[in-house]
C-alpha positions in Angstrom: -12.2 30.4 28.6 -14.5 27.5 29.3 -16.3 25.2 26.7 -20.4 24.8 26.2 -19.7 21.7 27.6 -17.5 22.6 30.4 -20.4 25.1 31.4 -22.9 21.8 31.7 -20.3 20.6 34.8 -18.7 17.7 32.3 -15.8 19.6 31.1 -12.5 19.8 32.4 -12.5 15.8 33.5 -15.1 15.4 36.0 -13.8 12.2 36.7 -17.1 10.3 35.7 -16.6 7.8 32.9 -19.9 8.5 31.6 -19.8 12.3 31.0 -15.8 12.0 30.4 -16.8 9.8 27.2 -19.4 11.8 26.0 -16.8 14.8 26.1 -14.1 12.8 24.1 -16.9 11.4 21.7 -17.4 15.4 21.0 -13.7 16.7 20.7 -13.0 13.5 18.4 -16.0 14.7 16.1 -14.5 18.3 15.9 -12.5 18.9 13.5 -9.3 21.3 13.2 -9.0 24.0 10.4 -6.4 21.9 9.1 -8.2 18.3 9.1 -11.1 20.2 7.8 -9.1 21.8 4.6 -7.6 18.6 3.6 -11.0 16.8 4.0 -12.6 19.7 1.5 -9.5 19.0 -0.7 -9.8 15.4 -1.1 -13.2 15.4 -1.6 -12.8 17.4 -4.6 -10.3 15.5 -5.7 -12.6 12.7 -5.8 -15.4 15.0 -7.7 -12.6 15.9 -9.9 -11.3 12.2 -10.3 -15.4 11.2 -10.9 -15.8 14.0 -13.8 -12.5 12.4 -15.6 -13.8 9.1 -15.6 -17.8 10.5 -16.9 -16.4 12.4 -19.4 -13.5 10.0 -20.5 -14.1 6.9 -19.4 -17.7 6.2 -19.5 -18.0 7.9 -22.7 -18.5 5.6 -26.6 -19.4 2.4 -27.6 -16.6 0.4 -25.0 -16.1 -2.9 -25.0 -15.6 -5.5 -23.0 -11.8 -5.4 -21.6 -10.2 -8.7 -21.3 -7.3 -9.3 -17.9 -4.6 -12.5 -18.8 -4.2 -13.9 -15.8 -1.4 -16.4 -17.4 -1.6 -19.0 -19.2 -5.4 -19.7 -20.3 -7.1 -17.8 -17.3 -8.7 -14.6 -17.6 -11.5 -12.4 -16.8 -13.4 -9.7 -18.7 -15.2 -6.4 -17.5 -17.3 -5.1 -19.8 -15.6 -0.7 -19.7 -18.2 1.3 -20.0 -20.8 0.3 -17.0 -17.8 0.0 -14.9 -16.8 3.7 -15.3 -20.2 4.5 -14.2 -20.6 2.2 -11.3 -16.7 3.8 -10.6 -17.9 7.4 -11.1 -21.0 7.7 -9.0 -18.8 5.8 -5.9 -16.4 8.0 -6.3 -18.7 11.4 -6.1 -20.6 10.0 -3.7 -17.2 9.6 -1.4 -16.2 13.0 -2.3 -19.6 14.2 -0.9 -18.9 12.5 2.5 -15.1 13.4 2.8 -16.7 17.0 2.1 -19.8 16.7 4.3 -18.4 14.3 7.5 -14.8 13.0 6.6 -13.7 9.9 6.8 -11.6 10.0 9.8 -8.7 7.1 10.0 -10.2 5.8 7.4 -9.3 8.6 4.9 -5.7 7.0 3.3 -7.5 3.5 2.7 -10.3 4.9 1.5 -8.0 6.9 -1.0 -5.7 4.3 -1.9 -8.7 2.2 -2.8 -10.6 4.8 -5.1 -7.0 5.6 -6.8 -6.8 1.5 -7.9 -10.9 1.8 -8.7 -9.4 4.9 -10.8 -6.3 2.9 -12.3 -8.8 -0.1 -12.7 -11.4 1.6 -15.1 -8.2 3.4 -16.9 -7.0 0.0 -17.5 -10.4 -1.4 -18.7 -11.0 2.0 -20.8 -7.5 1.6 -22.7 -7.9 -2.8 -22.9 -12.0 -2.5 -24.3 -12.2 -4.8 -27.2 -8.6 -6.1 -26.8 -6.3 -8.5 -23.7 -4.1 -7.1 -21.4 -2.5 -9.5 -19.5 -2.2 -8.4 -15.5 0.3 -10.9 -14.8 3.1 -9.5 -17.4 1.9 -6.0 -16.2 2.4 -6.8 -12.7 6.0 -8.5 -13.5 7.0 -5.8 -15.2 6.2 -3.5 -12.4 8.1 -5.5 -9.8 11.2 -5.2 -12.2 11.0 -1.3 -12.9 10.2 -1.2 -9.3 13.6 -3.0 -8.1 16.1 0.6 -8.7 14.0 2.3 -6.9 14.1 0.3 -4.3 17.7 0.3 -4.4 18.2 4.3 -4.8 15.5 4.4 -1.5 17.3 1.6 0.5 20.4 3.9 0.0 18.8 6.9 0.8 16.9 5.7 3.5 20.5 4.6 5.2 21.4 8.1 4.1 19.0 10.3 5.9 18.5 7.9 9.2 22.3 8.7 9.3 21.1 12.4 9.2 22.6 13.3 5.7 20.2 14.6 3.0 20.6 12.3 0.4 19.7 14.6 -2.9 22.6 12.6 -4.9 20.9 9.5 -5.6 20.0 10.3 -9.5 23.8 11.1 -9.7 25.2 7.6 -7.8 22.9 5.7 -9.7 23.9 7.4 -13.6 27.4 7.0 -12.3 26.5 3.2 -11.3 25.0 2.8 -14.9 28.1 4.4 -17.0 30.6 2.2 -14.8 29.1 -1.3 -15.1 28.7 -0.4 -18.9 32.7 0.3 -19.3 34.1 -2.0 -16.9 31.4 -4.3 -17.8 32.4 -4.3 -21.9 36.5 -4.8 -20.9 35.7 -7.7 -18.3 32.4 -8.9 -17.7 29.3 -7.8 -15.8 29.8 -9.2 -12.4 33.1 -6.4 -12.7 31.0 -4.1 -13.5 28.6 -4.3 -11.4 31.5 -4.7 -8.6 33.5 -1.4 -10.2 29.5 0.5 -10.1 29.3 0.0 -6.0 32.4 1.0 -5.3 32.0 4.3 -7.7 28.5 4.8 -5.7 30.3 4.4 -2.5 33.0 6.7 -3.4 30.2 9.9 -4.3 28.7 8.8 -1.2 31.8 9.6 0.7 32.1 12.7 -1.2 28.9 13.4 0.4 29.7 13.0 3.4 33.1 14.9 3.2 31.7 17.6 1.7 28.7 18.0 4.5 30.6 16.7 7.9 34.2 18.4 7.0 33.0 21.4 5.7 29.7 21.8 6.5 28.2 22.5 3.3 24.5 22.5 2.7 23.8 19.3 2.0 21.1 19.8 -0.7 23.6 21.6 -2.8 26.0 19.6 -2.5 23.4 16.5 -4.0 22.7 18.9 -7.1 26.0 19.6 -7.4 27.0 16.1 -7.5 24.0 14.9 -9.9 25.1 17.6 -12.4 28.4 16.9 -12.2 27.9 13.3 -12.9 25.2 14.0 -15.1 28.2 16.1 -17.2 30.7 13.7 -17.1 28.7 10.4 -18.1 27.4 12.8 -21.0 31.1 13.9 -22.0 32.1 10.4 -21.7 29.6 9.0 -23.7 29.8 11.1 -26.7 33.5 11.2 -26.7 34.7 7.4 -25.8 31.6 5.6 -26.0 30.3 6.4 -29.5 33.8 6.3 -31.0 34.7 2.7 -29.0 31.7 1.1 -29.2 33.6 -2.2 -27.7 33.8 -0.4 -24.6 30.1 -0.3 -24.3 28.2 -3.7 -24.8 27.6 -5.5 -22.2 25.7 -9.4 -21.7 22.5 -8.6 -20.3 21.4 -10.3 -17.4 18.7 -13.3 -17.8 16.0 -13.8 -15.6 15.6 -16.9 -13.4 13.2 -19.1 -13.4 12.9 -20.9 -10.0 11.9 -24.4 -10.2 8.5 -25.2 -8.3 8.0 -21.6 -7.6 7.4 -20.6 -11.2 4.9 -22.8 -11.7 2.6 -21.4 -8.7 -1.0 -19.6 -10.5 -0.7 -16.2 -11.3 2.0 -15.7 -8.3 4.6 -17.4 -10.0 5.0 -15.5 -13.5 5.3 -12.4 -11.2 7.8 -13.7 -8.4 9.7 -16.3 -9.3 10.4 -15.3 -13.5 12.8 -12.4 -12.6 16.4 -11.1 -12.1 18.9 -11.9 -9.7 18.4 -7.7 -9.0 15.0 -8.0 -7.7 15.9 -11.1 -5.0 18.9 -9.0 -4.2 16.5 -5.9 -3.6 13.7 -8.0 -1.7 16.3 -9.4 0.4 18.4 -6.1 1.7 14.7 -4.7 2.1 14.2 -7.1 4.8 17.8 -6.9 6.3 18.1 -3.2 6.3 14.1 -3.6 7.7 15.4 -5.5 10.0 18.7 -4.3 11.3 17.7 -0.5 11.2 14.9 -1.5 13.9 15.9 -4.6 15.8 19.8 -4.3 16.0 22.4 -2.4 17.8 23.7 -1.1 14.3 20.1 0.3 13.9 19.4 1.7 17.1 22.9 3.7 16.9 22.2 4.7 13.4 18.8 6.4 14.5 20.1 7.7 17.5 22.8 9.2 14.9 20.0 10.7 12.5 17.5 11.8 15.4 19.9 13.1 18.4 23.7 13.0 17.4 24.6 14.8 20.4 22.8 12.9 23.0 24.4 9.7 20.8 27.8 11.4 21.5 27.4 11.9 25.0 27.2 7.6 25.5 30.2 6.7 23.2 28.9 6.2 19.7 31.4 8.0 17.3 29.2 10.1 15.2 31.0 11.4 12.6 32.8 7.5 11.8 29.4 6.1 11.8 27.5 8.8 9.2 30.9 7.9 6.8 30.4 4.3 7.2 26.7 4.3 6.7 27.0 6.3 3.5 29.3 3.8 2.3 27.3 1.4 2.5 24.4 3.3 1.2 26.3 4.0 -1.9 27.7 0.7 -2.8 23.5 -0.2 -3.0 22.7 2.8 -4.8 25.6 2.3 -7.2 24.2 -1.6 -7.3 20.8 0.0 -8.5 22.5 1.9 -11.1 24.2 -1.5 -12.9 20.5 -2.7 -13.6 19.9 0.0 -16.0 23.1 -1.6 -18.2 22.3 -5.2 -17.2 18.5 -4.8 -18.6 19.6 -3.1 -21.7 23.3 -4.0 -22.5 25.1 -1.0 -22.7 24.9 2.7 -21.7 23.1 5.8 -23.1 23.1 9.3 -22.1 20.9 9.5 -19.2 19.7 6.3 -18.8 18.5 6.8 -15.7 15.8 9.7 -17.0 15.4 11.1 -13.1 14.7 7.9 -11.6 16.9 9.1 -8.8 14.1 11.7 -8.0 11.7 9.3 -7.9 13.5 7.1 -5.3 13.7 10.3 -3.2 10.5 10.5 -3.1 9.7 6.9 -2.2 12.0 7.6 0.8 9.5 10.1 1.7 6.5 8.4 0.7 7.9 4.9 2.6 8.3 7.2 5.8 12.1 6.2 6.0 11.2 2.6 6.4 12.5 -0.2 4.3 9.1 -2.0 4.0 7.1 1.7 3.5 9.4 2.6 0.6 9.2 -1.1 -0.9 5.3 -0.3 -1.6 6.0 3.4 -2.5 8.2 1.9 -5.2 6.3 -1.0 -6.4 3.5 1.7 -7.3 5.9 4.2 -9.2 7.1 0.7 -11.0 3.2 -0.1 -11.4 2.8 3.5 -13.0 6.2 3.2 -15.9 4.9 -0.3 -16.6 1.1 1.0 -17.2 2.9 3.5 -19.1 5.0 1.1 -21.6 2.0 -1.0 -21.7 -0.4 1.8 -23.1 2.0 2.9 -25.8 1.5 -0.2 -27.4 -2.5 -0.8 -27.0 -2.8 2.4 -29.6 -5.1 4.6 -26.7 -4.6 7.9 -28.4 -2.9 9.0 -25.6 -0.2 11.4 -26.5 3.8 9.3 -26.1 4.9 12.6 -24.2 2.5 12.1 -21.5 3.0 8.9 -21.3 6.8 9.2 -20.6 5.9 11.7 -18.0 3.3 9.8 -16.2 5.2 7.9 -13.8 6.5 11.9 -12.4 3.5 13.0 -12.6 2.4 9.9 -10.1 5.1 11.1 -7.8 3.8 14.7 -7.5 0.5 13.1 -6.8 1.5 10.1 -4.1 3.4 12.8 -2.7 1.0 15.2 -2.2 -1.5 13.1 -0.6 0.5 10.4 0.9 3.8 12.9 1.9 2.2 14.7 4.2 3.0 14.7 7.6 5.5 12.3 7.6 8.2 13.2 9.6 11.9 13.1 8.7 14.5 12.2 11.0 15.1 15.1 13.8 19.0 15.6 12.9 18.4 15.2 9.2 20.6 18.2 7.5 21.9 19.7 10.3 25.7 20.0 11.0 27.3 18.3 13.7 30.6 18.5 15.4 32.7 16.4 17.2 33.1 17.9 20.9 
């Protein structure tokens, strides 16, 4: 069935750049069901996210909101006017995304109305009082660096083609083992004794889903709950009655010399633990190797077409085991900070952080660097959170210790879509 504008003689490429334009101009301004539903969608999620901030935000005296920048420099906003220069940009933006869209530029435009959101939240819960950025920002980088860790080792996982649901329970089995081998020896034990119990649930994994074939999603839950159980069991009935066997030296932070001393930058950088230079630095390795080495190439070809990767000599089955071990030891790594930050264990320490990382595999689009930003926003969101509880906003504790999941059903629902997992992920293979 022919077009309008096929019935005008320039459908159907006539072959003349002109006309062949001018129909490309039109089928790029027409939009699909599906592009038009998510473009009603978001716009009323920025009517939605404009009401909050009238009715919140912009309401009362305010204040002005004062942002540490270290040391002596700041800057102030004054709250209130800023909600209502934030409010009216943001219906006005729903009204376009509703009217025309915003075509590529839809996720930018997104991101940068949710940090105008996160902004005015900020200036709203600081009026009248300082809240230094720079300690804010630090501390996201260093709630950020497990999750990094859980998604590096899932992100290994699942390019392998094994559904890594087990994260939560590699890295509360990480955190219980560097606690206890930690207390008897000394941390850098621990944190040795916590990769190798990461690596070995790993390998469970995989023997559980290559050997027998078992759906690999269950086998994750089963795996968090069974850790989740034990640590639990342990805890109550060792721990609490030897409390020698669970006090650890936490781990200080490093200043680097120079580096430290940079404006602003430095506080955030170059003040942390040795676990967030160990994180930047396999981000960029594993970045690195999964795209631009033979290791990597193999270990996509594994995750996206195992048998064609079968058919020229790569040993599928050896490499999904050895990936997993690897991924584990890292997950297990991430699992030491929690014991290292605090000093000793408690019953789930790791509150579903696991989860989390999951879903900065998803967000991060399997992709070291993706996930890396997924994870410094979740860290952003639990530092906002700690932050708030002590500025006296009124806002309810409970919510706030559910804000950083609440984030995650939000990124992932406007950032998750359409990203694509890897072909093979979670389907059984056999050797032939």
């Amino acid at each position: 069935m022919s077009t309008p504008v096929e019935k005008f003689g320039i459908g159907g490429g006539s072959g003349r750049p002109g006309e062949d334009a001018y129909l490309g101009m039109l089928k790029s301004a027409t939009k699909t069901p599906e592009q038009a539903k998510r473009s009603r969608n978001t716009g009323i999620a920025y009517f939605i996210a404009s009401a909050i901030t009238i009715v919140i935000f912009a309401r009362g005296e305010g204040g002005d909101a004062t942002f540490g920048l270290g040391g002596e420099s700041s800057f102030s906003v004054a709250s209130v006017p800023l909600a209502w220069i934030v409010a009216v940009s943001l219906a006005v933006l729903g009204g376009v995304q509703i009217m025309r869209g915003t075509g590529k530029w839809t996720n930018a435009l997104m991101a940068a109305a949710g940090l105008l959101f996160i902004f005015t939240f900020m200036a709203w819960a600081a009026a009248g009082t300082q809240f230094s950025l720079t300690g804010t920002l630090h501390d996201s980088l260093k709630a950020a660096t497990p999750l990094v860790l859980g998604a590096l080792g899932g992100i290994m996982c699942e390019r392998s083609g094994i559904i890594n649901i087990a994260i939560e329970g590699m890295l509360l089995g990480g955190a219980f083992t560097s606690a206890v081998v930690g207390s008897i020896f000394n941390i850098w034990a621990g944190i040795a004794a916590a990769m190798v119990v990461g690596s070995l649930l790993a390998l469970l994994l995989a023997w559980l889903s290559i050997r027998f074939q078992v759906d690999q999603v269950i086998v994750g839950f089963a795996i968090n709950f069974f850790v989740l159980g034990l640590t639990s069991f342990l805890d109550s009935r060792v721990l609490t009655k030897n409390p020698e066997y669970n006090g650890v030296k936490t781990v200080p932070e490093w200043e680097i010399p120079l580096l430290s001393d940079i404006p602003i930058i430095g506080p955030i950088l170059f003040e942390q633990t040795f676990y967030v230079y160990v994180a930047l630095i396999l981000v960029g390795i594993i970045g690195w190797a999964l795209f631009k080495s033979k290791w990597g190439l193999r270990t996509r070809a594994v995750g996206e077409h195992p048998e064609a990767a079968g058919t020229v000599g790569i040993d599928v089955i050896r490499r999904r085991y050895l990936n997993l071990a690897m991924a584990g030891a890292i997950v297990g790594f991430g699992g030491s900070w929690w014991t290292a930050d605090v000093g000793r264990f408690n019953e789930n320490i790791t509150n579903g952080r696991g989860f989390i990382a999951l879903a900065v595999v998803i967000v991060g689009r399997w992709n070291p660097f993706g996930a890396l930003l997924a994870a410094l926003l979740f860290g952003f969101a639990n530092a906002l959170a700690l932050k708030f509880s002590f500025l006296g906003t009124g806002i309810p504790s409970e919510f706030l210790e559910m804000s950083p999941f609440l984030v995650t059903l939000i990124v992932v629902a406007s950032f998750g879509r359409g990203a694509r997992p890897p072909a093979a992920l979670g389907k059984p293979y056999e050797q032939k």
